[in-house]
C-alpha positions as CSV (number, residue, x, y, z in Angstrom):
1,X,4.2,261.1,-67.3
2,X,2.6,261.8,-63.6
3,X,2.2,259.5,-60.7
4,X,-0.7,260.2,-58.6
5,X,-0.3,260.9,-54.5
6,X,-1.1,258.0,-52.3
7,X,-4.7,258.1,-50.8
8,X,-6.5,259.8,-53.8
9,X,-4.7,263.3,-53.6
10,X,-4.5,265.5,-56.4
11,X,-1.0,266.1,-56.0
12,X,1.3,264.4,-59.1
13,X,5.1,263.4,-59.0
14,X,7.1,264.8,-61.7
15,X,8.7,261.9,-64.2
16,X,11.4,262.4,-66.1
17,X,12.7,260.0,-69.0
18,X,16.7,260.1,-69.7
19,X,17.9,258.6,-73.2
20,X,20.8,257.3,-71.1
21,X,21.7,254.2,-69.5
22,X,24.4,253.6,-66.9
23,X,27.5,251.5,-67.2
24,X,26.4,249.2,-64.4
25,X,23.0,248.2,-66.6
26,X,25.4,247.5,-69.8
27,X,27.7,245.3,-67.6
28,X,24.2,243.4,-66.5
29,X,23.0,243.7,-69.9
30,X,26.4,241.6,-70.7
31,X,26.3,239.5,-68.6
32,X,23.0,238.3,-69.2
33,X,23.8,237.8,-73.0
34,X,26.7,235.7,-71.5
35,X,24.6,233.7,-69.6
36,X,22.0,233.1,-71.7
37,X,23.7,233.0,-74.9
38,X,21.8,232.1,-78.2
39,X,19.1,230.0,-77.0
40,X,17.3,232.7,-74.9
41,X,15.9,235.8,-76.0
42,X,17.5,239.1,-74.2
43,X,15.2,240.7,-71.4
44,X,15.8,244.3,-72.4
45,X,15.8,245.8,-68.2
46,X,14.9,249.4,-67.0
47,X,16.4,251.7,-64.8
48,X,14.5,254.0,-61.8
49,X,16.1,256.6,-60.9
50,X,15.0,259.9,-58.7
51,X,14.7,261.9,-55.8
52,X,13.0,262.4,-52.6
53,X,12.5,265.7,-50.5
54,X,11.0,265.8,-47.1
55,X,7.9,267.7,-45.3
56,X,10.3,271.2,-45.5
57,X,11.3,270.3,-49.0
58,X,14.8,269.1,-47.9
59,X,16.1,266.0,-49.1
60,X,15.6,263.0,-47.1
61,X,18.1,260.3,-46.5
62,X,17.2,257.2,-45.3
63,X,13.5,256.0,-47.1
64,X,13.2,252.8,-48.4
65,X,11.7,253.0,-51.7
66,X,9.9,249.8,-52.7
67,X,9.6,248.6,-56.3
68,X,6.4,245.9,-56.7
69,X,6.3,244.4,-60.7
70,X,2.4,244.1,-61.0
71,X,3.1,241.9,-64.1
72,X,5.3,239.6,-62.7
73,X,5.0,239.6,-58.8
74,X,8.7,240.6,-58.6
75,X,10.1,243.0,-55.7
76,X,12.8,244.8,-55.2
77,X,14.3,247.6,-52.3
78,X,16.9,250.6,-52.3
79,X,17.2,253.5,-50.2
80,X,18.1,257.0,-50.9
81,X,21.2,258.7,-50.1
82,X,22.1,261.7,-48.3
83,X,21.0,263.6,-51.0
84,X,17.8,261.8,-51.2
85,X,18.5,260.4,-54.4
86,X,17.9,256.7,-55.2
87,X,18.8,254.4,-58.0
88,X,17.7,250.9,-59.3
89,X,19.1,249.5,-62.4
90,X,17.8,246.3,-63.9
91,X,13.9,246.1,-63.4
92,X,11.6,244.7,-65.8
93,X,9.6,247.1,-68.2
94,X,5.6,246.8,-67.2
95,X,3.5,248.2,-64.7
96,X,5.0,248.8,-61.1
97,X,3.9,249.9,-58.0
98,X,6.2,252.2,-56.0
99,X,5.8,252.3,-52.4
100,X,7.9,254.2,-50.2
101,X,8.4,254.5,-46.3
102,X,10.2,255.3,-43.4
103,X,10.5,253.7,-40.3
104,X,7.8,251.2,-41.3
105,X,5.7,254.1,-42.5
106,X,4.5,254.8,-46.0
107,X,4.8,258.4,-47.2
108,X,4.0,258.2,-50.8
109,X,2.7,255.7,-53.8
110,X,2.2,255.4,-57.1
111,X,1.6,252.9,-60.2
112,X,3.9,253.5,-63.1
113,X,4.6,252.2,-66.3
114,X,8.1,251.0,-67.0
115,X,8.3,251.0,-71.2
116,X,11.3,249.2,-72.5
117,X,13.8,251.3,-74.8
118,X,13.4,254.6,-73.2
119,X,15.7,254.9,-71.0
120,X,16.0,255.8,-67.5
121,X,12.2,256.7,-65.4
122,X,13.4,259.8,-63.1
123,X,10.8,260.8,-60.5
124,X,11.1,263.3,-58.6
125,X,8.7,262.7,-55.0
126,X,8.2,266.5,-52.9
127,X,6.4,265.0,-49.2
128,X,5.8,269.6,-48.4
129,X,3.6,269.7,-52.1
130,X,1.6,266.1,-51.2
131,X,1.3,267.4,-47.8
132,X,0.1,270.8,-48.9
133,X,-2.5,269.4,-51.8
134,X,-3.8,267.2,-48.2
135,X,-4.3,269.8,-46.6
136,X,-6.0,271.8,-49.6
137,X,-8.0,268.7,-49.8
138,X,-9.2,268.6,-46.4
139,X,-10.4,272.3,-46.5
140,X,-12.9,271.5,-49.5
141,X,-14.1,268.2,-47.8
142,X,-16.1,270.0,-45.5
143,X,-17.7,272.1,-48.4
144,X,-18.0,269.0,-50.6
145,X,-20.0,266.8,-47.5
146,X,-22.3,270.0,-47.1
147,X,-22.8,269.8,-50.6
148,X,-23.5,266.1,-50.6
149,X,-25.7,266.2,-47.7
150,X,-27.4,268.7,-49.2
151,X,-28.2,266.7,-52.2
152,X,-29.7,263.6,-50.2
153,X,-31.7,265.6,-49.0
154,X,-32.9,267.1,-52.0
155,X,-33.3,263.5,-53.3
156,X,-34.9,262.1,-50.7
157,X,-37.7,265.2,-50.5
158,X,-38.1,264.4,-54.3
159,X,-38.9,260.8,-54.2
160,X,-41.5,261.6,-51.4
161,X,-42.9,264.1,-53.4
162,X,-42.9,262.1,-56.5
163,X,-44.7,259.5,-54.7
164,X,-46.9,261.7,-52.7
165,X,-48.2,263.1,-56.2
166,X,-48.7,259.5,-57.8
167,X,-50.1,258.8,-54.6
168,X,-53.1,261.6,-55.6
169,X,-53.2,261.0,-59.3
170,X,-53.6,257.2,-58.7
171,X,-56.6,257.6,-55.7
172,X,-58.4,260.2,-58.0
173,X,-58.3,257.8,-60.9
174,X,-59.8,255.1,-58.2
175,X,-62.5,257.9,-57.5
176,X,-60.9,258.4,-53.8
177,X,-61.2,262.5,-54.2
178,X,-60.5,262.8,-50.7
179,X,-57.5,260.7,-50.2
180,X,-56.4,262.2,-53.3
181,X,-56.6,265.9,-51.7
182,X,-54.6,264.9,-48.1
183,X,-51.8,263.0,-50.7
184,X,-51.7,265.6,-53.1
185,X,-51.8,268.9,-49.7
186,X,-49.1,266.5,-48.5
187,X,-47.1,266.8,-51.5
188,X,-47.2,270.5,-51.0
189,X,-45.8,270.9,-48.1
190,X,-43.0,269.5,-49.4
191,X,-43.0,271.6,-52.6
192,X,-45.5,274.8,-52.1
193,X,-44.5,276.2,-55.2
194,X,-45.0,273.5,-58.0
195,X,-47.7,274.3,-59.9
196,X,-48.8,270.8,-61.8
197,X,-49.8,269.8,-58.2
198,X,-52.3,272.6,-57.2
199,X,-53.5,271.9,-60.7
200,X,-54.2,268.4,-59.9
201,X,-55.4,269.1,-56.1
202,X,-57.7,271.5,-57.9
203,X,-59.1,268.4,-59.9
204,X,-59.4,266.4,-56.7
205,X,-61.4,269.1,-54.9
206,X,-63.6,269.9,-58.2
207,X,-64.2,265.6,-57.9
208,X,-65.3,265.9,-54.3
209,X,-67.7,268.8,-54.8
210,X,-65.5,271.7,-53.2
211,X,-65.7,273.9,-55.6
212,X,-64.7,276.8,-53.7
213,X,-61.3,275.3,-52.7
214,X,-60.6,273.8,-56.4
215,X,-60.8,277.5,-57.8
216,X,-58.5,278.5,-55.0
217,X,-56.4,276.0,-56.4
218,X,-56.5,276.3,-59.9
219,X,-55.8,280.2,-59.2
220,X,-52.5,279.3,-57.5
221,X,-51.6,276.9,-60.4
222,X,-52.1,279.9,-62.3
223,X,-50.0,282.4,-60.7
224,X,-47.4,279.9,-60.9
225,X,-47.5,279.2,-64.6
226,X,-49.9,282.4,-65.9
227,X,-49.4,280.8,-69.5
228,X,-50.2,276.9,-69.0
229,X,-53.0,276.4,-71.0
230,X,-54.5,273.3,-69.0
231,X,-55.0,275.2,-66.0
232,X,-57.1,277.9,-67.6
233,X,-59.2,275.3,-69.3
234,X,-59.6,273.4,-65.8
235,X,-60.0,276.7,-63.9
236,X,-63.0,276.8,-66.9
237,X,-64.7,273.8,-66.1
238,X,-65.3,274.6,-62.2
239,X,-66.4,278.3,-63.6
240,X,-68.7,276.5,-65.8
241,X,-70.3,274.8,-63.3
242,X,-70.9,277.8,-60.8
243,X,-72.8,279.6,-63.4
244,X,-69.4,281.9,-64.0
245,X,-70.1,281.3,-67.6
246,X,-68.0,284.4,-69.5
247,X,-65.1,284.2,-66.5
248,X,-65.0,280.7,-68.0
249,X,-65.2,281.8,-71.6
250,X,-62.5,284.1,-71.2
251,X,-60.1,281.0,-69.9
252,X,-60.5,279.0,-72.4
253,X,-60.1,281.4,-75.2
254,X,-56.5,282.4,-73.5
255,X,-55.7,278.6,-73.4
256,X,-56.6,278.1,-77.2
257,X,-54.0,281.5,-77.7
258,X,-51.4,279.8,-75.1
259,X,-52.2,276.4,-76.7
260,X,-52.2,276.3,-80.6
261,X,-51.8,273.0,-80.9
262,X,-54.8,272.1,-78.3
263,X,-56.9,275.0,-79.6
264,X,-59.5,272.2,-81.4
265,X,-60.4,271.2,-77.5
266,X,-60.4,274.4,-76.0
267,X,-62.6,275.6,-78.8
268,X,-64.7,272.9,-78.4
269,X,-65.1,272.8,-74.5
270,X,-65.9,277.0,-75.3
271,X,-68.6,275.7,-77.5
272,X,-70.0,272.9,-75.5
273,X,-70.6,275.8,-72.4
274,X,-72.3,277.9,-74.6
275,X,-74.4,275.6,-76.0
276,X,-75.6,274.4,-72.5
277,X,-76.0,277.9,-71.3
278,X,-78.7,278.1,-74.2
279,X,-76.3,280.6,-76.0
280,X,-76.6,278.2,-79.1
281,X,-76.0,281.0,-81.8
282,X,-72.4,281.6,-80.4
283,X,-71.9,277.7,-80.2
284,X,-71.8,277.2,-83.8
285,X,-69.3,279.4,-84.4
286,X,-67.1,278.0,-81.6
287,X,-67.8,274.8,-82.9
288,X,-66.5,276.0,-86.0
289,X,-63.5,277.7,-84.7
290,X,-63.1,273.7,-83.4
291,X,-63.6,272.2,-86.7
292,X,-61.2,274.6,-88.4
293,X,-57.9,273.8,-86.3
294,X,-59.1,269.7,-86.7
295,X,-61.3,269.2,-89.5
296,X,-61.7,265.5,-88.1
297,X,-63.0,266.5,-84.8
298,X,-65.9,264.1,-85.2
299,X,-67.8,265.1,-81.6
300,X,-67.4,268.8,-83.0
301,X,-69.3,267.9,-86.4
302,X,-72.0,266.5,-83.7
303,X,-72.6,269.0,-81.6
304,X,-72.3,271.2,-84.4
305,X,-75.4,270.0,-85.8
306,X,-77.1,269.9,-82.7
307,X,-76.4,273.7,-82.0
308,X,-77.6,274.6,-85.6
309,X,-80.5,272.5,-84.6
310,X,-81.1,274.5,-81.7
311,X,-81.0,277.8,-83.4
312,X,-82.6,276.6,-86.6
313,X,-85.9,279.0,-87.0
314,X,-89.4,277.0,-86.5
315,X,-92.9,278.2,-88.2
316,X,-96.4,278.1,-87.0
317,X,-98.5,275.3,-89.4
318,X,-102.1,275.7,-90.0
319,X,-102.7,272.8,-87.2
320,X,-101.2,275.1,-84.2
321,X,-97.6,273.0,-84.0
322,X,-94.6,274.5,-85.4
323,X,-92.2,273.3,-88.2
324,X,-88.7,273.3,-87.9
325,X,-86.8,274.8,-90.7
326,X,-83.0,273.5,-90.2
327,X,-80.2,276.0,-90.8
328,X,-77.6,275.1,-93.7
329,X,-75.0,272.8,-92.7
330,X,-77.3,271.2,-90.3
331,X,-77.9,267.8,-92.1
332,X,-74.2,268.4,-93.2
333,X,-72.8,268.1,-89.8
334,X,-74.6,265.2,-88.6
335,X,-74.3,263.4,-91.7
336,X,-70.1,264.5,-91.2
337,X,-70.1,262.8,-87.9
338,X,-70.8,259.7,-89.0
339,X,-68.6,259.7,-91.6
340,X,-66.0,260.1,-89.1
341,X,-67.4,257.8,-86.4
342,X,-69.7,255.6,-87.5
343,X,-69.9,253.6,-84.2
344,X,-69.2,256.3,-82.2
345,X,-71.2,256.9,-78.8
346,X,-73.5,260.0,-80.9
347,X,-74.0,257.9,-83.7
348,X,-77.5,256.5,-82.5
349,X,-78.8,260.0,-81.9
350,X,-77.3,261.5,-85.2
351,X,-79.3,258.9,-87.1
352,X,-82.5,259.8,-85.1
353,X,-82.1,263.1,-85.9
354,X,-81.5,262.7,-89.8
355,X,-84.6,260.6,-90.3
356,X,-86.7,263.2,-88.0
357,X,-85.2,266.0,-90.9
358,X,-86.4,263.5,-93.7
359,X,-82.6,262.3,-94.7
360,X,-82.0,259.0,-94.8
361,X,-79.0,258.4,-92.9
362,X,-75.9,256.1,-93.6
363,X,-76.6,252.4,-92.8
364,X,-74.5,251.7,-89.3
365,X,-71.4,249.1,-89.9
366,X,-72.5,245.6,-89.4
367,X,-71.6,244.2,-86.1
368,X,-68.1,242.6,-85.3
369,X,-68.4,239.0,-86.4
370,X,-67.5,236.6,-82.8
371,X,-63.9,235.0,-82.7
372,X,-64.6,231.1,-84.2
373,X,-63.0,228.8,-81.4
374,X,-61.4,226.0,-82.6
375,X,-62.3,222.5,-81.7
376,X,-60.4,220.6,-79.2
């Protein structure tokens, strides 16, 4: 059993427990059967028992040690002895609270646990260890209060950086690119190195038409996380758009490797650049590649179709037009889309563009019918 120090210290008291009891608890013990006789039941008593040294580890004479029952508001006193020993027979078992002090002053406490039957509780209170473990204790405090400084701190810059960067991501959703770009530069300065917000600033600079200062951005995202497959497919879309068309082909076919599982969109956005570069040959089979990692890509069955369309062969007729000979899958493709998305926003033009091949196309799905309101 262990008693801990007064004040929170880590120092503990030594306990022992004696199977004997004293002559002077088996006279009380008597004399409260006498007393009491049949018609109570016996309170079986404790005894405390123990000794004190002082600051040098000598034994100090003279301390009141005061014993507080915590189950039944009872209090008792006794002092040690020239040896420093004291002694208290007849206290009931249950939690206690030891207190004790000199000249008014308390050295040392402690909440124990008297248990009935076991004896005698010997403790054995050392004032040099408890005042040595203080001291210990007040050479880490420093360290510890560094250490929890330091971790406000580190708190509070991440709440302001968290909200800095929801601050951004919430304005460029609004279409505010430019108070998106002075929250997101603000988050930066907090963090310089985190490379989901140069990402995202490169998003707000791409929305506000600086492309220049987006692919800055989107570079730096990049040399933070080489292998994060969104910002090579961002970095794309801003290549795209400057003409940088095989800078941007190379992107997004290294975030298809570093992305498996996104490989379908990647593939897709590859094919949807080539295809508006007028490099439809190389579209279908990127449209393909889409297909293949998500046969249920329905816009990739589209645009399929429209890039076989494009670079379906066309004849000379006898009346100086030219008739267009659609490449296998063509009809396929289109017809594939709707399947998949029937109401989709293609669906219109992929039914224009069967009937124009001669193929009648799927009827659309009747309309919604209107909620019927019920009468008052």
């Amino acid at each position: 059993v262990s008693a801990r120090a007064a004040g929170g210290g880590s120092a503990t008291t030594a306990i022992e427990m004696t199977p004997r009891c004293t002559c002077l608890l088996a006279a009380f013990l008597l004399l409260c059967g006498a007393a009491l006789g049949s018609a109570a039941q016996t309170i079986e008593l404790t005894v405390i028992g123990g000794t004190v040294l002082d600051e040098q580890g000598e034994p100090l004479s003279g301390a009141l040690l005061r014993i507080h029952s915590l189950d039944f508001d009872h209090q008792v006193e006794t002092e040690t002895d020239k040896d420093g020993r004291f002694y208290y027979a007849g206290f009931r078992p249950g939690r206690c609270r030891l207190v004790l002090l000199r000249e008014s002053r308390v050295l040392w406490s402690a909440v124990v646990t008297l248990v009935a039957g076991q004896g005698e509780l010997r403790l054995t209170v050392n004032l040099k260890e408890l005042r040595q473990a203080a001291e210990r204790l007040q050479q880490l405090d420093p360290q510890l209060e560094s250490r929890r400084a330091a971790l406000l701190v580190q708190r509070e810059q991440e709440e302001r950086l968290n909200e800095y960067y929801s601050r951004g991501a919430r304005l460029l959703d609004q279409g505010d690119a430019e108070g998106a770009i002075a929250a997101l530069r603000a988050a930066l300065e907090l963090e310089p190195n985190r490379a989901s917000t140069h990402d995202m600033l490169g998003a707000a600079y791409a929305a506000a038409g600086r492309d220049a200062e987006a692919l800055d951005a989107y570079h730096r995202a990049l040399e933070l996380e080489p292998r994060e497959a969104a910002h090579h497919n961002n970095l794309a879309t801003v290549l795209v758009r400057r003409g940088q068309l095989d800078d941007a082909l190379s992107h997004l076919e290294k975030a298809a490797q570093f992305d498996p599982d996104g490989a379908a969109t990647y593939r897709f956005n590859k094919g949807a650049a080539l295809l508006n570069a007028g490099r439809a040959q190389e579209a279908v089979a990127a449209f393909r590649q889409a297909i293949g990692h998500d046969p249920g890509f329905a816009s990739a069955h589209y645009f399929l179709g429209a890039a076989l369309l494009r670079s379906s062969p066309r004849h000379p007729t006898p009346d100086g037009t030219e008739r267009l000979e659609p490449r296998p899958g063509t009809i396929e493709a289109f017809k594939r889309y709707l399947e998949l998305a029937p109401d989709g926003p293609y669906a219109p033009a992929a039914r224009d563009t069967l009937k124009q091949l001669g193929v009648t196309p799927p009827e659309p799905p009747p309309p919604a019918a209107a909620p019927v309101e019920a009468e008052a």
